[in-house]
BAFI-3210 file (N, C-alpha, C; in Angstrom, 3 decimals, decimal comma, padded with zeros to 6 digits):
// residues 164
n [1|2|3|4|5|6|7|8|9|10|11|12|13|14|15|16|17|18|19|20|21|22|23|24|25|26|27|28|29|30|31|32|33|34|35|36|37|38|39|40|41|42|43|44|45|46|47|48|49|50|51|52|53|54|55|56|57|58|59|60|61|62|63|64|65|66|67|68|69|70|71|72|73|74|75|76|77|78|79|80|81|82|83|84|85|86|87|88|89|90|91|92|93|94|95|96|97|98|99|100|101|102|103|104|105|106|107|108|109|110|111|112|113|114|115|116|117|118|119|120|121|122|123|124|125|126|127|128|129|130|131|132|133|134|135|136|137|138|139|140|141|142|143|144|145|146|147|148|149|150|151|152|153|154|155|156|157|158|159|160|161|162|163|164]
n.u [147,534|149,533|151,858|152,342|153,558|155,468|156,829|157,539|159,336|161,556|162,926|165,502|165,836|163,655|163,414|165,656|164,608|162,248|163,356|165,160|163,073|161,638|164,286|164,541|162,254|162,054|161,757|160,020|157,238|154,685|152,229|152,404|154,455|153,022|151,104|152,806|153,972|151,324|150,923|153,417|152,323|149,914|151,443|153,286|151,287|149,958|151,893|152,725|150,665|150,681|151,368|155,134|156,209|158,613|161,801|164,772|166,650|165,170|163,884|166,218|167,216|165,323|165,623|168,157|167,448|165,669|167,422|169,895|168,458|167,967|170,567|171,318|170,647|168,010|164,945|162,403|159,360|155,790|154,856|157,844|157,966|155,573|156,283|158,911|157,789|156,487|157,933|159,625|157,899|156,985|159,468|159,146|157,348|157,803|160,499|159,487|158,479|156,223|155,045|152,853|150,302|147,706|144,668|145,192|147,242|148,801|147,551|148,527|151,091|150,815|149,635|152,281|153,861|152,509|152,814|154,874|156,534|154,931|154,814|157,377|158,063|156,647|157,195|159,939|159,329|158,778|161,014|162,496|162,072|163,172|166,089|168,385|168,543|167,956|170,031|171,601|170,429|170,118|172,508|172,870|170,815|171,167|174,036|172,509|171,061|172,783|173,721|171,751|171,221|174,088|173,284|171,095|172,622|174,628|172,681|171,429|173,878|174,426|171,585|171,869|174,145|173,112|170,853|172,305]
n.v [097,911|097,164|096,741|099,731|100,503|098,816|099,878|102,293|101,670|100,711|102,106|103,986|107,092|107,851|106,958|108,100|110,873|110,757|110,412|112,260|114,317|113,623|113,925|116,758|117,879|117,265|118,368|120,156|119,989|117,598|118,058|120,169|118,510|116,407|116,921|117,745|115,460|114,521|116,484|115,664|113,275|113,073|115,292|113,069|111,166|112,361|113,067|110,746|109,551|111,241|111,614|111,156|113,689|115,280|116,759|115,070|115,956|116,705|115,334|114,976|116,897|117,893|116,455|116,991|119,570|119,550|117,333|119,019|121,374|119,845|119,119|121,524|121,918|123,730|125,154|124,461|126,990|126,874|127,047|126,662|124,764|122,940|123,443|122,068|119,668|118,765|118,936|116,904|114,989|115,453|114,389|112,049|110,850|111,146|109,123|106,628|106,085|103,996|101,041|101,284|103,753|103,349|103,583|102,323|101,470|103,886|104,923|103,144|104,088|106,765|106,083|104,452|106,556|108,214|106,570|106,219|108,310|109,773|107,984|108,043|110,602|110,896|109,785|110,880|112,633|112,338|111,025|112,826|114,372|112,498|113,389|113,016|111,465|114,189|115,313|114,262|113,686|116,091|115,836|113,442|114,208|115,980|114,799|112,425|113,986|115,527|113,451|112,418|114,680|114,136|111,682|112,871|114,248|112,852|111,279|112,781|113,831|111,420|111,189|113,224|112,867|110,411|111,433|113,322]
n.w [070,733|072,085|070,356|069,630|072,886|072,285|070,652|071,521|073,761|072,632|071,226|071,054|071,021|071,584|074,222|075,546|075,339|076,848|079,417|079,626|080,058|082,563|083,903|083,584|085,205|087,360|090,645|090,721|091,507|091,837|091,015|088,661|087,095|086,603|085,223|083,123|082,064|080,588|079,079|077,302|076,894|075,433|073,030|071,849|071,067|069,243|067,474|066,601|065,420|063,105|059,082|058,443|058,089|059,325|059,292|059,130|061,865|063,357|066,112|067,564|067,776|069,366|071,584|072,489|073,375|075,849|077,034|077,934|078,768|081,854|082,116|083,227|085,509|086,211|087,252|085,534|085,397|084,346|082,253|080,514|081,520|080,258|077,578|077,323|077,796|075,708|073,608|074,197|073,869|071,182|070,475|071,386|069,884|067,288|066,971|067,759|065,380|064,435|061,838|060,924|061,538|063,724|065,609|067,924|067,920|067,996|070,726|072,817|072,225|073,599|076,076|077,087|077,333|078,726|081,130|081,889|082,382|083,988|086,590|086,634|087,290|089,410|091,433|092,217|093,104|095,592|096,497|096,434|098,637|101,026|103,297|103,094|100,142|099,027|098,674|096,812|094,662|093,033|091,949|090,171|088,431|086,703|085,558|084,306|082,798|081,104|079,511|078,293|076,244|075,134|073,983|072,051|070,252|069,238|067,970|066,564|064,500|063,228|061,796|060,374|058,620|057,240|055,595|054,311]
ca.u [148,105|151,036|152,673|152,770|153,966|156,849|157,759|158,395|160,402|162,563|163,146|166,872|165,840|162,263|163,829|165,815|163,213|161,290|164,339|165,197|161,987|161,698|165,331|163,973|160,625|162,962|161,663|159,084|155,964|154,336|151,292|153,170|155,255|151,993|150,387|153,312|153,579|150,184|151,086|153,869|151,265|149,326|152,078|153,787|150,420|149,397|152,985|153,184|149,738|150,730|152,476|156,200|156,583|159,686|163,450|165,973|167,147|164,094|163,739|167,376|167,331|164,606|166,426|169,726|166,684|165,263|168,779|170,494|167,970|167,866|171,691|172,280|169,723|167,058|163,790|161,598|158,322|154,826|155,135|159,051|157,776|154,807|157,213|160,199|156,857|155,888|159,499|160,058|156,489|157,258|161,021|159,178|156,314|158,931|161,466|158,268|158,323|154,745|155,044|151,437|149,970|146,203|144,441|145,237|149,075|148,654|146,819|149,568|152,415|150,625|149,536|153,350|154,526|151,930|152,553|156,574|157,303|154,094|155,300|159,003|158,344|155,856|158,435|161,121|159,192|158,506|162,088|163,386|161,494|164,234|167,264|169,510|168,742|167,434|171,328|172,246|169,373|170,737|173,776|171,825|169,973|172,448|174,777|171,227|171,031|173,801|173,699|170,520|172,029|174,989|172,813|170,817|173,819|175,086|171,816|171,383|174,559|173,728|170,381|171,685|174,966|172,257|170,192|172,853]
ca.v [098,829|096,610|097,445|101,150|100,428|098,083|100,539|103,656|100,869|100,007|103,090|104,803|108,208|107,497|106,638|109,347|111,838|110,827|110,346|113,793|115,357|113,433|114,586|118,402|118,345|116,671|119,001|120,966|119,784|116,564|118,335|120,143|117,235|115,218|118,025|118,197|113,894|114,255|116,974|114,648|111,905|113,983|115,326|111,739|110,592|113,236|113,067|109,419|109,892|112,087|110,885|111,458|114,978|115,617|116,625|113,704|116,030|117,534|114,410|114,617|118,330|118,169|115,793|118,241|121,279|118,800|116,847|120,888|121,897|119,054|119,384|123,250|121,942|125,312|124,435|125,278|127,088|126,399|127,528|126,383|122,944|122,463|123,322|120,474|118,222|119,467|118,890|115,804|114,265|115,197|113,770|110,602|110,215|110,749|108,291|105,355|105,568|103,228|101,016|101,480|104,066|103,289|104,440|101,519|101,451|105,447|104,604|102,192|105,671|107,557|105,331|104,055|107,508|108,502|105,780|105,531|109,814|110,125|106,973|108,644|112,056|111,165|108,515|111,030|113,742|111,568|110,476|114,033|114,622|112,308|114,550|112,152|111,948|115,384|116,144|113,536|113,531|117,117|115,862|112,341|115,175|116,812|113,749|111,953|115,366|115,375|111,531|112,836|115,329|113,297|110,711|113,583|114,739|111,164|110,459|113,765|113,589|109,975|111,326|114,396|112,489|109,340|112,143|114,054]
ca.w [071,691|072,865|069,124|070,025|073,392|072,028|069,613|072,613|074,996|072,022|070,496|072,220|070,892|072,085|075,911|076,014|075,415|078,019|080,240|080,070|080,321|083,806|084,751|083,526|085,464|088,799|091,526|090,345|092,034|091,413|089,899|087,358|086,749|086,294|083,976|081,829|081,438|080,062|077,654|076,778|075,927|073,975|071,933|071,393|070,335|067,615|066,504|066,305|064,451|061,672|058,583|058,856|057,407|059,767|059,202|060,480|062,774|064,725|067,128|067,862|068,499|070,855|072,530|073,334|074,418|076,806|077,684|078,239|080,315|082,592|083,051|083,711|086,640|086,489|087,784|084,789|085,373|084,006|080,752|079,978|081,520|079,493|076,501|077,445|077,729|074,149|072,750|074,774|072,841|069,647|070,132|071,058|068,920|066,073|067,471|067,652|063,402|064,055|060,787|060,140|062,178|064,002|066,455|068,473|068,171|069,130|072,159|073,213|072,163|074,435|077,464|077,671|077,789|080,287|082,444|081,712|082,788|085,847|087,405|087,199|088,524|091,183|092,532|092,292|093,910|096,764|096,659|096,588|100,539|101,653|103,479|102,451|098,653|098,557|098,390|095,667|093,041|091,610|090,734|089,094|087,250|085,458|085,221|083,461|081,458|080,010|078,839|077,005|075,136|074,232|072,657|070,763|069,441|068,306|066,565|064,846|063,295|062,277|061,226|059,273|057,752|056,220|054,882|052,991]
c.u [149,510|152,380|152,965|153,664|155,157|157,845|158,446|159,673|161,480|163,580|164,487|166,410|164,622|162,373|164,586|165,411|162,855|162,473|164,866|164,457|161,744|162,816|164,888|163,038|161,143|162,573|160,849|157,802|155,300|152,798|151,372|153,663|154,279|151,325|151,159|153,362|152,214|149,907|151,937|153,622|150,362|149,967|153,105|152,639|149,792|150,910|153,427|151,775|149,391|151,366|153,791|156,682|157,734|160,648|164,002|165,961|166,280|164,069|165,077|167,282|166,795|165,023|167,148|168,550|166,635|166,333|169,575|169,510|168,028|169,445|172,345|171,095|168,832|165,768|162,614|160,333|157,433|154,868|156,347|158,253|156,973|155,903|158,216|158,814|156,561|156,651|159,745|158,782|156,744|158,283|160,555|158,223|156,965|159,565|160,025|158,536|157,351|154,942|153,663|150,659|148,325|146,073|145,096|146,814|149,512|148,282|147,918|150,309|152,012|150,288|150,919|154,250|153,956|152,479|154,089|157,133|156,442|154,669|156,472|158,964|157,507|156,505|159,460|160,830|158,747|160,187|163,065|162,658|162,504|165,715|167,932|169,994|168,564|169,101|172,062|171,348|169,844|171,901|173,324|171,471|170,611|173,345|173,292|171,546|172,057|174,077|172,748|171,318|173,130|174,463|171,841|171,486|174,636|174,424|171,508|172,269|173,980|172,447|170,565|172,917|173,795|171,559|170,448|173,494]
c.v [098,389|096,909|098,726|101,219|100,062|099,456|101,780|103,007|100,774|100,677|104,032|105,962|108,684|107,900|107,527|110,706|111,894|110,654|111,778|115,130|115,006|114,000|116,069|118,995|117,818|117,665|119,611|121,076|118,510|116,941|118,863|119,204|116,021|115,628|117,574|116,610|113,788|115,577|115,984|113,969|112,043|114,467|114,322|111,077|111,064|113,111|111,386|108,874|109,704|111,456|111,694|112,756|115,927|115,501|115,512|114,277|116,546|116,542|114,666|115,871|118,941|117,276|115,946|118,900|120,345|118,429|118,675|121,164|121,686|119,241|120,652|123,115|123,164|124,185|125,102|125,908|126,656|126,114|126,497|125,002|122,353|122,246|122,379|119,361|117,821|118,740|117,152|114,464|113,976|114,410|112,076|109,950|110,067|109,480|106,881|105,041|103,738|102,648|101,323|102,239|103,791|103,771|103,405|101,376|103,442|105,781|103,876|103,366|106,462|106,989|105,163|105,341|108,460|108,073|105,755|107,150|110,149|109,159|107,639|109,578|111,996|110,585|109,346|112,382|113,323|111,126|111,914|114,622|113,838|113,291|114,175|112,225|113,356|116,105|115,169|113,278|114,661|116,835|114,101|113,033|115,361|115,851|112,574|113,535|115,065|114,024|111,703|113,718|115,332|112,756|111,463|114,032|113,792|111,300|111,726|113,867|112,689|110,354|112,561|113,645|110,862|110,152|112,740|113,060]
c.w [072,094|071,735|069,292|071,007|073,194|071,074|070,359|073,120|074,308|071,725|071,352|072,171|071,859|074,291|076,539|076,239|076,801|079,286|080,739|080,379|081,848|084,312|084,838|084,560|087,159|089,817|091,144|090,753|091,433|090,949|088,637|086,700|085,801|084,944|082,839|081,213|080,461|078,777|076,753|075,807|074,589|072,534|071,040|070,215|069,190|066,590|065,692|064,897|063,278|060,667|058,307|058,112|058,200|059,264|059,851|061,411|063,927|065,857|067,985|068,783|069,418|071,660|073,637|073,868|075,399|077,893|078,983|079,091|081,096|083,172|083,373|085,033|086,862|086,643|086,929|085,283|084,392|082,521|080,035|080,289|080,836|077,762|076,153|077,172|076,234|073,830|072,933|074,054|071,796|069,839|070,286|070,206|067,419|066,257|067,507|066,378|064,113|062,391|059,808|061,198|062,442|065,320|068,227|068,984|068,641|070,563|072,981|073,514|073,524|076,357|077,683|077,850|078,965|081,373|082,841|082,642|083,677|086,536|087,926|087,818|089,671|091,850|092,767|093,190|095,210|097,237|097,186|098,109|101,470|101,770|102,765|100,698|097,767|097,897|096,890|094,723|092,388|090,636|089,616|088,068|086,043|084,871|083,834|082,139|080,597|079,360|077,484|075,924|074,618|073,135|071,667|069,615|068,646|067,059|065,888|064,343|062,759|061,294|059,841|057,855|056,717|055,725|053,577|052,339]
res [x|x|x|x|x|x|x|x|x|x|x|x|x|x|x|x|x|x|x|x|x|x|x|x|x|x|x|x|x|x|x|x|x|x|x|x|x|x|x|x|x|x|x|x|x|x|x|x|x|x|x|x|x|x|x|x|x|x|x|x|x|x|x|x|x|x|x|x|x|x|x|x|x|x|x|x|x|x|x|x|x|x|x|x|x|x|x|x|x|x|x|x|x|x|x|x|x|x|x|x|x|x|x|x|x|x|x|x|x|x|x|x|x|x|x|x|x|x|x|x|x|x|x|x|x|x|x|x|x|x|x|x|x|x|x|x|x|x|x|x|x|x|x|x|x|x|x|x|x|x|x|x|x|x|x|x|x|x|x|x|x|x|x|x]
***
């Protein structure tokens, strides 16, 4: 399990994923928020799974959706948020590349992305009840957002120019 785990923490593409699915999901309710972490986990862990039958650039590209949403600040509903959770899974269960996938180093993928994006949005939806920060976490958001979908945009070039 701790091999799966090492391989999310390590992984930049991996960290930004989940970085921007917490900036995305930033106000939304800390049961949604919680819901969609645990789609997340789910879709990290079937993707991290499977054997690698992805394009270079799909990880990357769900990166920018995720990143882009998070910084035009909209407060997704149920649906759109389950979908960033979706996107934000696959982008990291790709981004893991597990050298030998088991069920064991999957279990790890998915616990550290459970524990890595509920930890963040229940702390941040507790954080966002303060007056004070309630006025300076949107612009964190978007300033975070857009960081994400820089570094998607890095590594899918990188990912599409080593391909061709």
């Amino acid at each position: 399990m701790l091999t799966g785990a090492y391989h999310v923490v390590t992984s930049p593409l991996a960290l930004a994923a989940m970085g921007g699915l917490i900036a995305a999901l930033m106000g939304v309710g800390e049961t949604l928020s919680l819901g969609c972490a645990g789609v997340a986990a789910v879709s990290a862990a079937a993707t991290a799974a499977l054997p690698r039958h992805f394009a270079p650039f799909v990880a990357p590209a769900a990166v920018v959706v995720v990143g882009l949403s998070a910084s035009a600040g909209l407060q997704p509903r149920t649906v759109v948020a389950a979908l960033l959770a979706l996107m934000a899974g696959l982008a990291t269960g790709i981004a893991t590349d597990l050298d030998v996938p088991s069920w064991e180093g999957v279990i790890g993928v998915a616990g550290t992305v459970l524990f890595i994006i509920g930890g963040a949005v229940a702390g941040l939806d507790d954080l966002n009840r303060m007056p004070r920060l309630a006025r300076v976490l949107p612009i964190g958001r978007r300033v975070l957002g857009s960081w994400v979908a820089a570094i998607g945009l890095l590594l899918g070039a990188l990912a599409v120019r080593m391909a061709g």
